[in-house]
C-alpha positions as CSV (number, residue, x, y, z in Angstrom):
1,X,51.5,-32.3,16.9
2,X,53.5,-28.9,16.7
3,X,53.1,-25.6,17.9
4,X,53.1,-24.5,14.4
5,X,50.7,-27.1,13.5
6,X,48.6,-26.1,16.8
7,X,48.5,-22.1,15.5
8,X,47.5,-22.8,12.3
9,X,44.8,-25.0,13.0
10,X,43.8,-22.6,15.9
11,X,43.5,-19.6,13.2
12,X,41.9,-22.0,10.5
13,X,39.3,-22.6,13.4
14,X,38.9,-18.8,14.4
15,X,38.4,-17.4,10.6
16,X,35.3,-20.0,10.1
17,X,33.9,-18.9,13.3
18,X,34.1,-15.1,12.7
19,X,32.7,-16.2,9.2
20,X,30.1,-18.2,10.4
21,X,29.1,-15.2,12.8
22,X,29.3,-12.6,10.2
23,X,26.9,-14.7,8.0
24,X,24.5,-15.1,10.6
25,X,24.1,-11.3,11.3
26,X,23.8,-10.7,7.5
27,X,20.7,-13.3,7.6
28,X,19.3,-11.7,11.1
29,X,19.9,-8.1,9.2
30,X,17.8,-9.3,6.3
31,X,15.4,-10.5,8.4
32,X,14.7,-7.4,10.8
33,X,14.7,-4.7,7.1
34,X,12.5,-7.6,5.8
35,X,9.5,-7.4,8.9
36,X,10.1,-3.3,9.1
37,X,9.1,-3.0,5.2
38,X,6.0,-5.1,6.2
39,X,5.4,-3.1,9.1
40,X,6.1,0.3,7.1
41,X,3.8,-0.6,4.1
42,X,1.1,-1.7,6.5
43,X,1.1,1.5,7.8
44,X,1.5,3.0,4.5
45,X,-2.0,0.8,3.2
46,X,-3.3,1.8,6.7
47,X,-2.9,5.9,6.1
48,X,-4.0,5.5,2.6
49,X,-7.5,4.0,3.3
50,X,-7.9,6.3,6.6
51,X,-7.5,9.3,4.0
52,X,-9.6,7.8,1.8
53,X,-12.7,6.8,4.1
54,X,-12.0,10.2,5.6
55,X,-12.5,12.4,2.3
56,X,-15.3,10.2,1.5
57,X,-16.9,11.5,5.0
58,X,-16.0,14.7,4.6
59,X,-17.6,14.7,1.1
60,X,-20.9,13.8,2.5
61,X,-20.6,16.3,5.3
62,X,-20.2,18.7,2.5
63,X,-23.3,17.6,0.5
64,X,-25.3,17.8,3.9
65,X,-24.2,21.4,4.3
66,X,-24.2,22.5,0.5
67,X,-26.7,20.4,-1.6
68,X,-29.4,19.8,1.6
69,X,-28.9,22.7,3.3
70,X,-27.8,21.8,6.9
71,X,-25.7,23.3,9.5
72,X,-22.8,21.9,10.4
73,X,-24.4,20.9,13.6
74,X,-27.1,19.1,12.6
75,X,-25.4,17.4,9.8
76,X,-23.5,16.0,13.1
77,X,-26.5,15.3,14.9
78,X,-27.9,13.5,11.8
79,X,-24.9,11.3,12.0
80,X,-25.3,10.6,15.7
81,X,-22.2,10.3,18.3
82,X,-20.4,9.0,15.3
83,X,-18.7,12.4,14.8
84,X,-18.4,16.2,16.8
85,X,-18.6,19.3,15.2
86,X,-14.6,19.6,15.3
87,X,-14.2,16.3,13.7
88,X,-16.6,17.2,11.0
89,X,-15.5,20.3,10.5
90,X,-12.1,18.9,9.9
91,X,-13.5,16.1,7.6
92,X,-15.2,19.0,5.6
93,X,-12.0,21.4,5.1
94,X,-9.7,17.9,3.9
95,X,-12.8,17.2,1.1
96,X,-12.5,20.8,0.0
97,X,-8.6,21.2,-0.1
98,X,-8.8,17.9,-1.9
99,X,-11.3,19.0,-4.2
100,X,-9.2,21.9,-5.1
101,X,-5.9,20.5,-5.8
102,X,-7.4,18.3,-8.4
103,X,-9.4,14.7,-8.4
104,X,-7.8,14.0,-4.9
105,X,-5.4,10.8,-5.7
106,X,-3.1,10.2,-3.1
107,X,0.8,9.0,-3.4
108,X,1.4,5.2,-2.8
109,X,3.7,5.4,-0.4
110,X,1.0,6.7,3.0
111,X,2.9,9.5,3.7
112,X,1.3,11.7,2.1
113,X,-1.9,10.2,2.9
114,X,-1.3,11.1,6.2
115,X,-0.2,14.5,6.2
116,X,-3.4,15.3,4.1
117,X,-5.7,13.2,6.7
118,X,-4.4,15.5,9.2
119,X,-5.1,13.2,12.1
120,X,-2.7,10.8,13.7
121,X,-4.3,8.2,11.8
122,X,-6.5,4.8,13.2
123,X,-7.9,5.6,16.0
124,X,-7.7,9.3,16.7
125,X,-10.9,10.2,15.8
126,X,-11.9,10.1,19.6
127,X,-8.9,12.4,20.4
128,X,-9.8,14.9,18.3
129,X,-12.9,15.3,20.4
């Protein structure tokens, strides 16, 4: 065989491996936005119903105070170690700034179900203690 011969089949076998390479990190990039879409709209659905569960609360905590005449604290001690008076007070002030800027739909995309939740989402309920 000759050198030329030698180089051009060397190139030839360098350009398929770069290409080959470069394909596979184009499938592995699709992969990782592929699984951090899931993971994003998971959270997303996640923050939408914690919004939602949590205006529904805090519409009921309202119609203890309002309609039946409670105090704040023993609309909490009706609902047992489920909730303090911080939490509920929160839960109250989210139904009522909901209530006011219209029927209370939140955006699809969580975000804003978040911000209006004003917690840090699953789980912080204990935290906010």
């Amino acid at each position: 065989m000759s050198q030329q011969t030698i180089k051009q089949q060397a190139r030839r076998t360098a350009r398929e491996m770069a290409e080959k390479r470069r394909r596979e990190r184009e499938e592995r990039e699709r992969q990782v936005i592929d699984l951090a879409e899931r993971v994003m709209v998971a959270i997303g659905e996640r923050d939408a119903a914690v919004a939602e569960t949590e205006k529904r609360a805090g519409e009921a905590l309202r119609e203890l105070t309002e309609r039946e005449g409670l105090s704040l604290s023993e609309a909490v001690e009706w609902c047992g170690d489920t909730v303090s008076v911080r939490e509920a007070r929160r839960l109250r002030r989210l139904a009522s700034d909901q209530a006011d800027s219209g029927d209370g739909e939140q955006g699809g995309d969580g975000a804003a179900a978040l911000a209006a939740a004003g917690s840090g989402g699953a789980g912080a309920g204990p935290a906010a203690r």
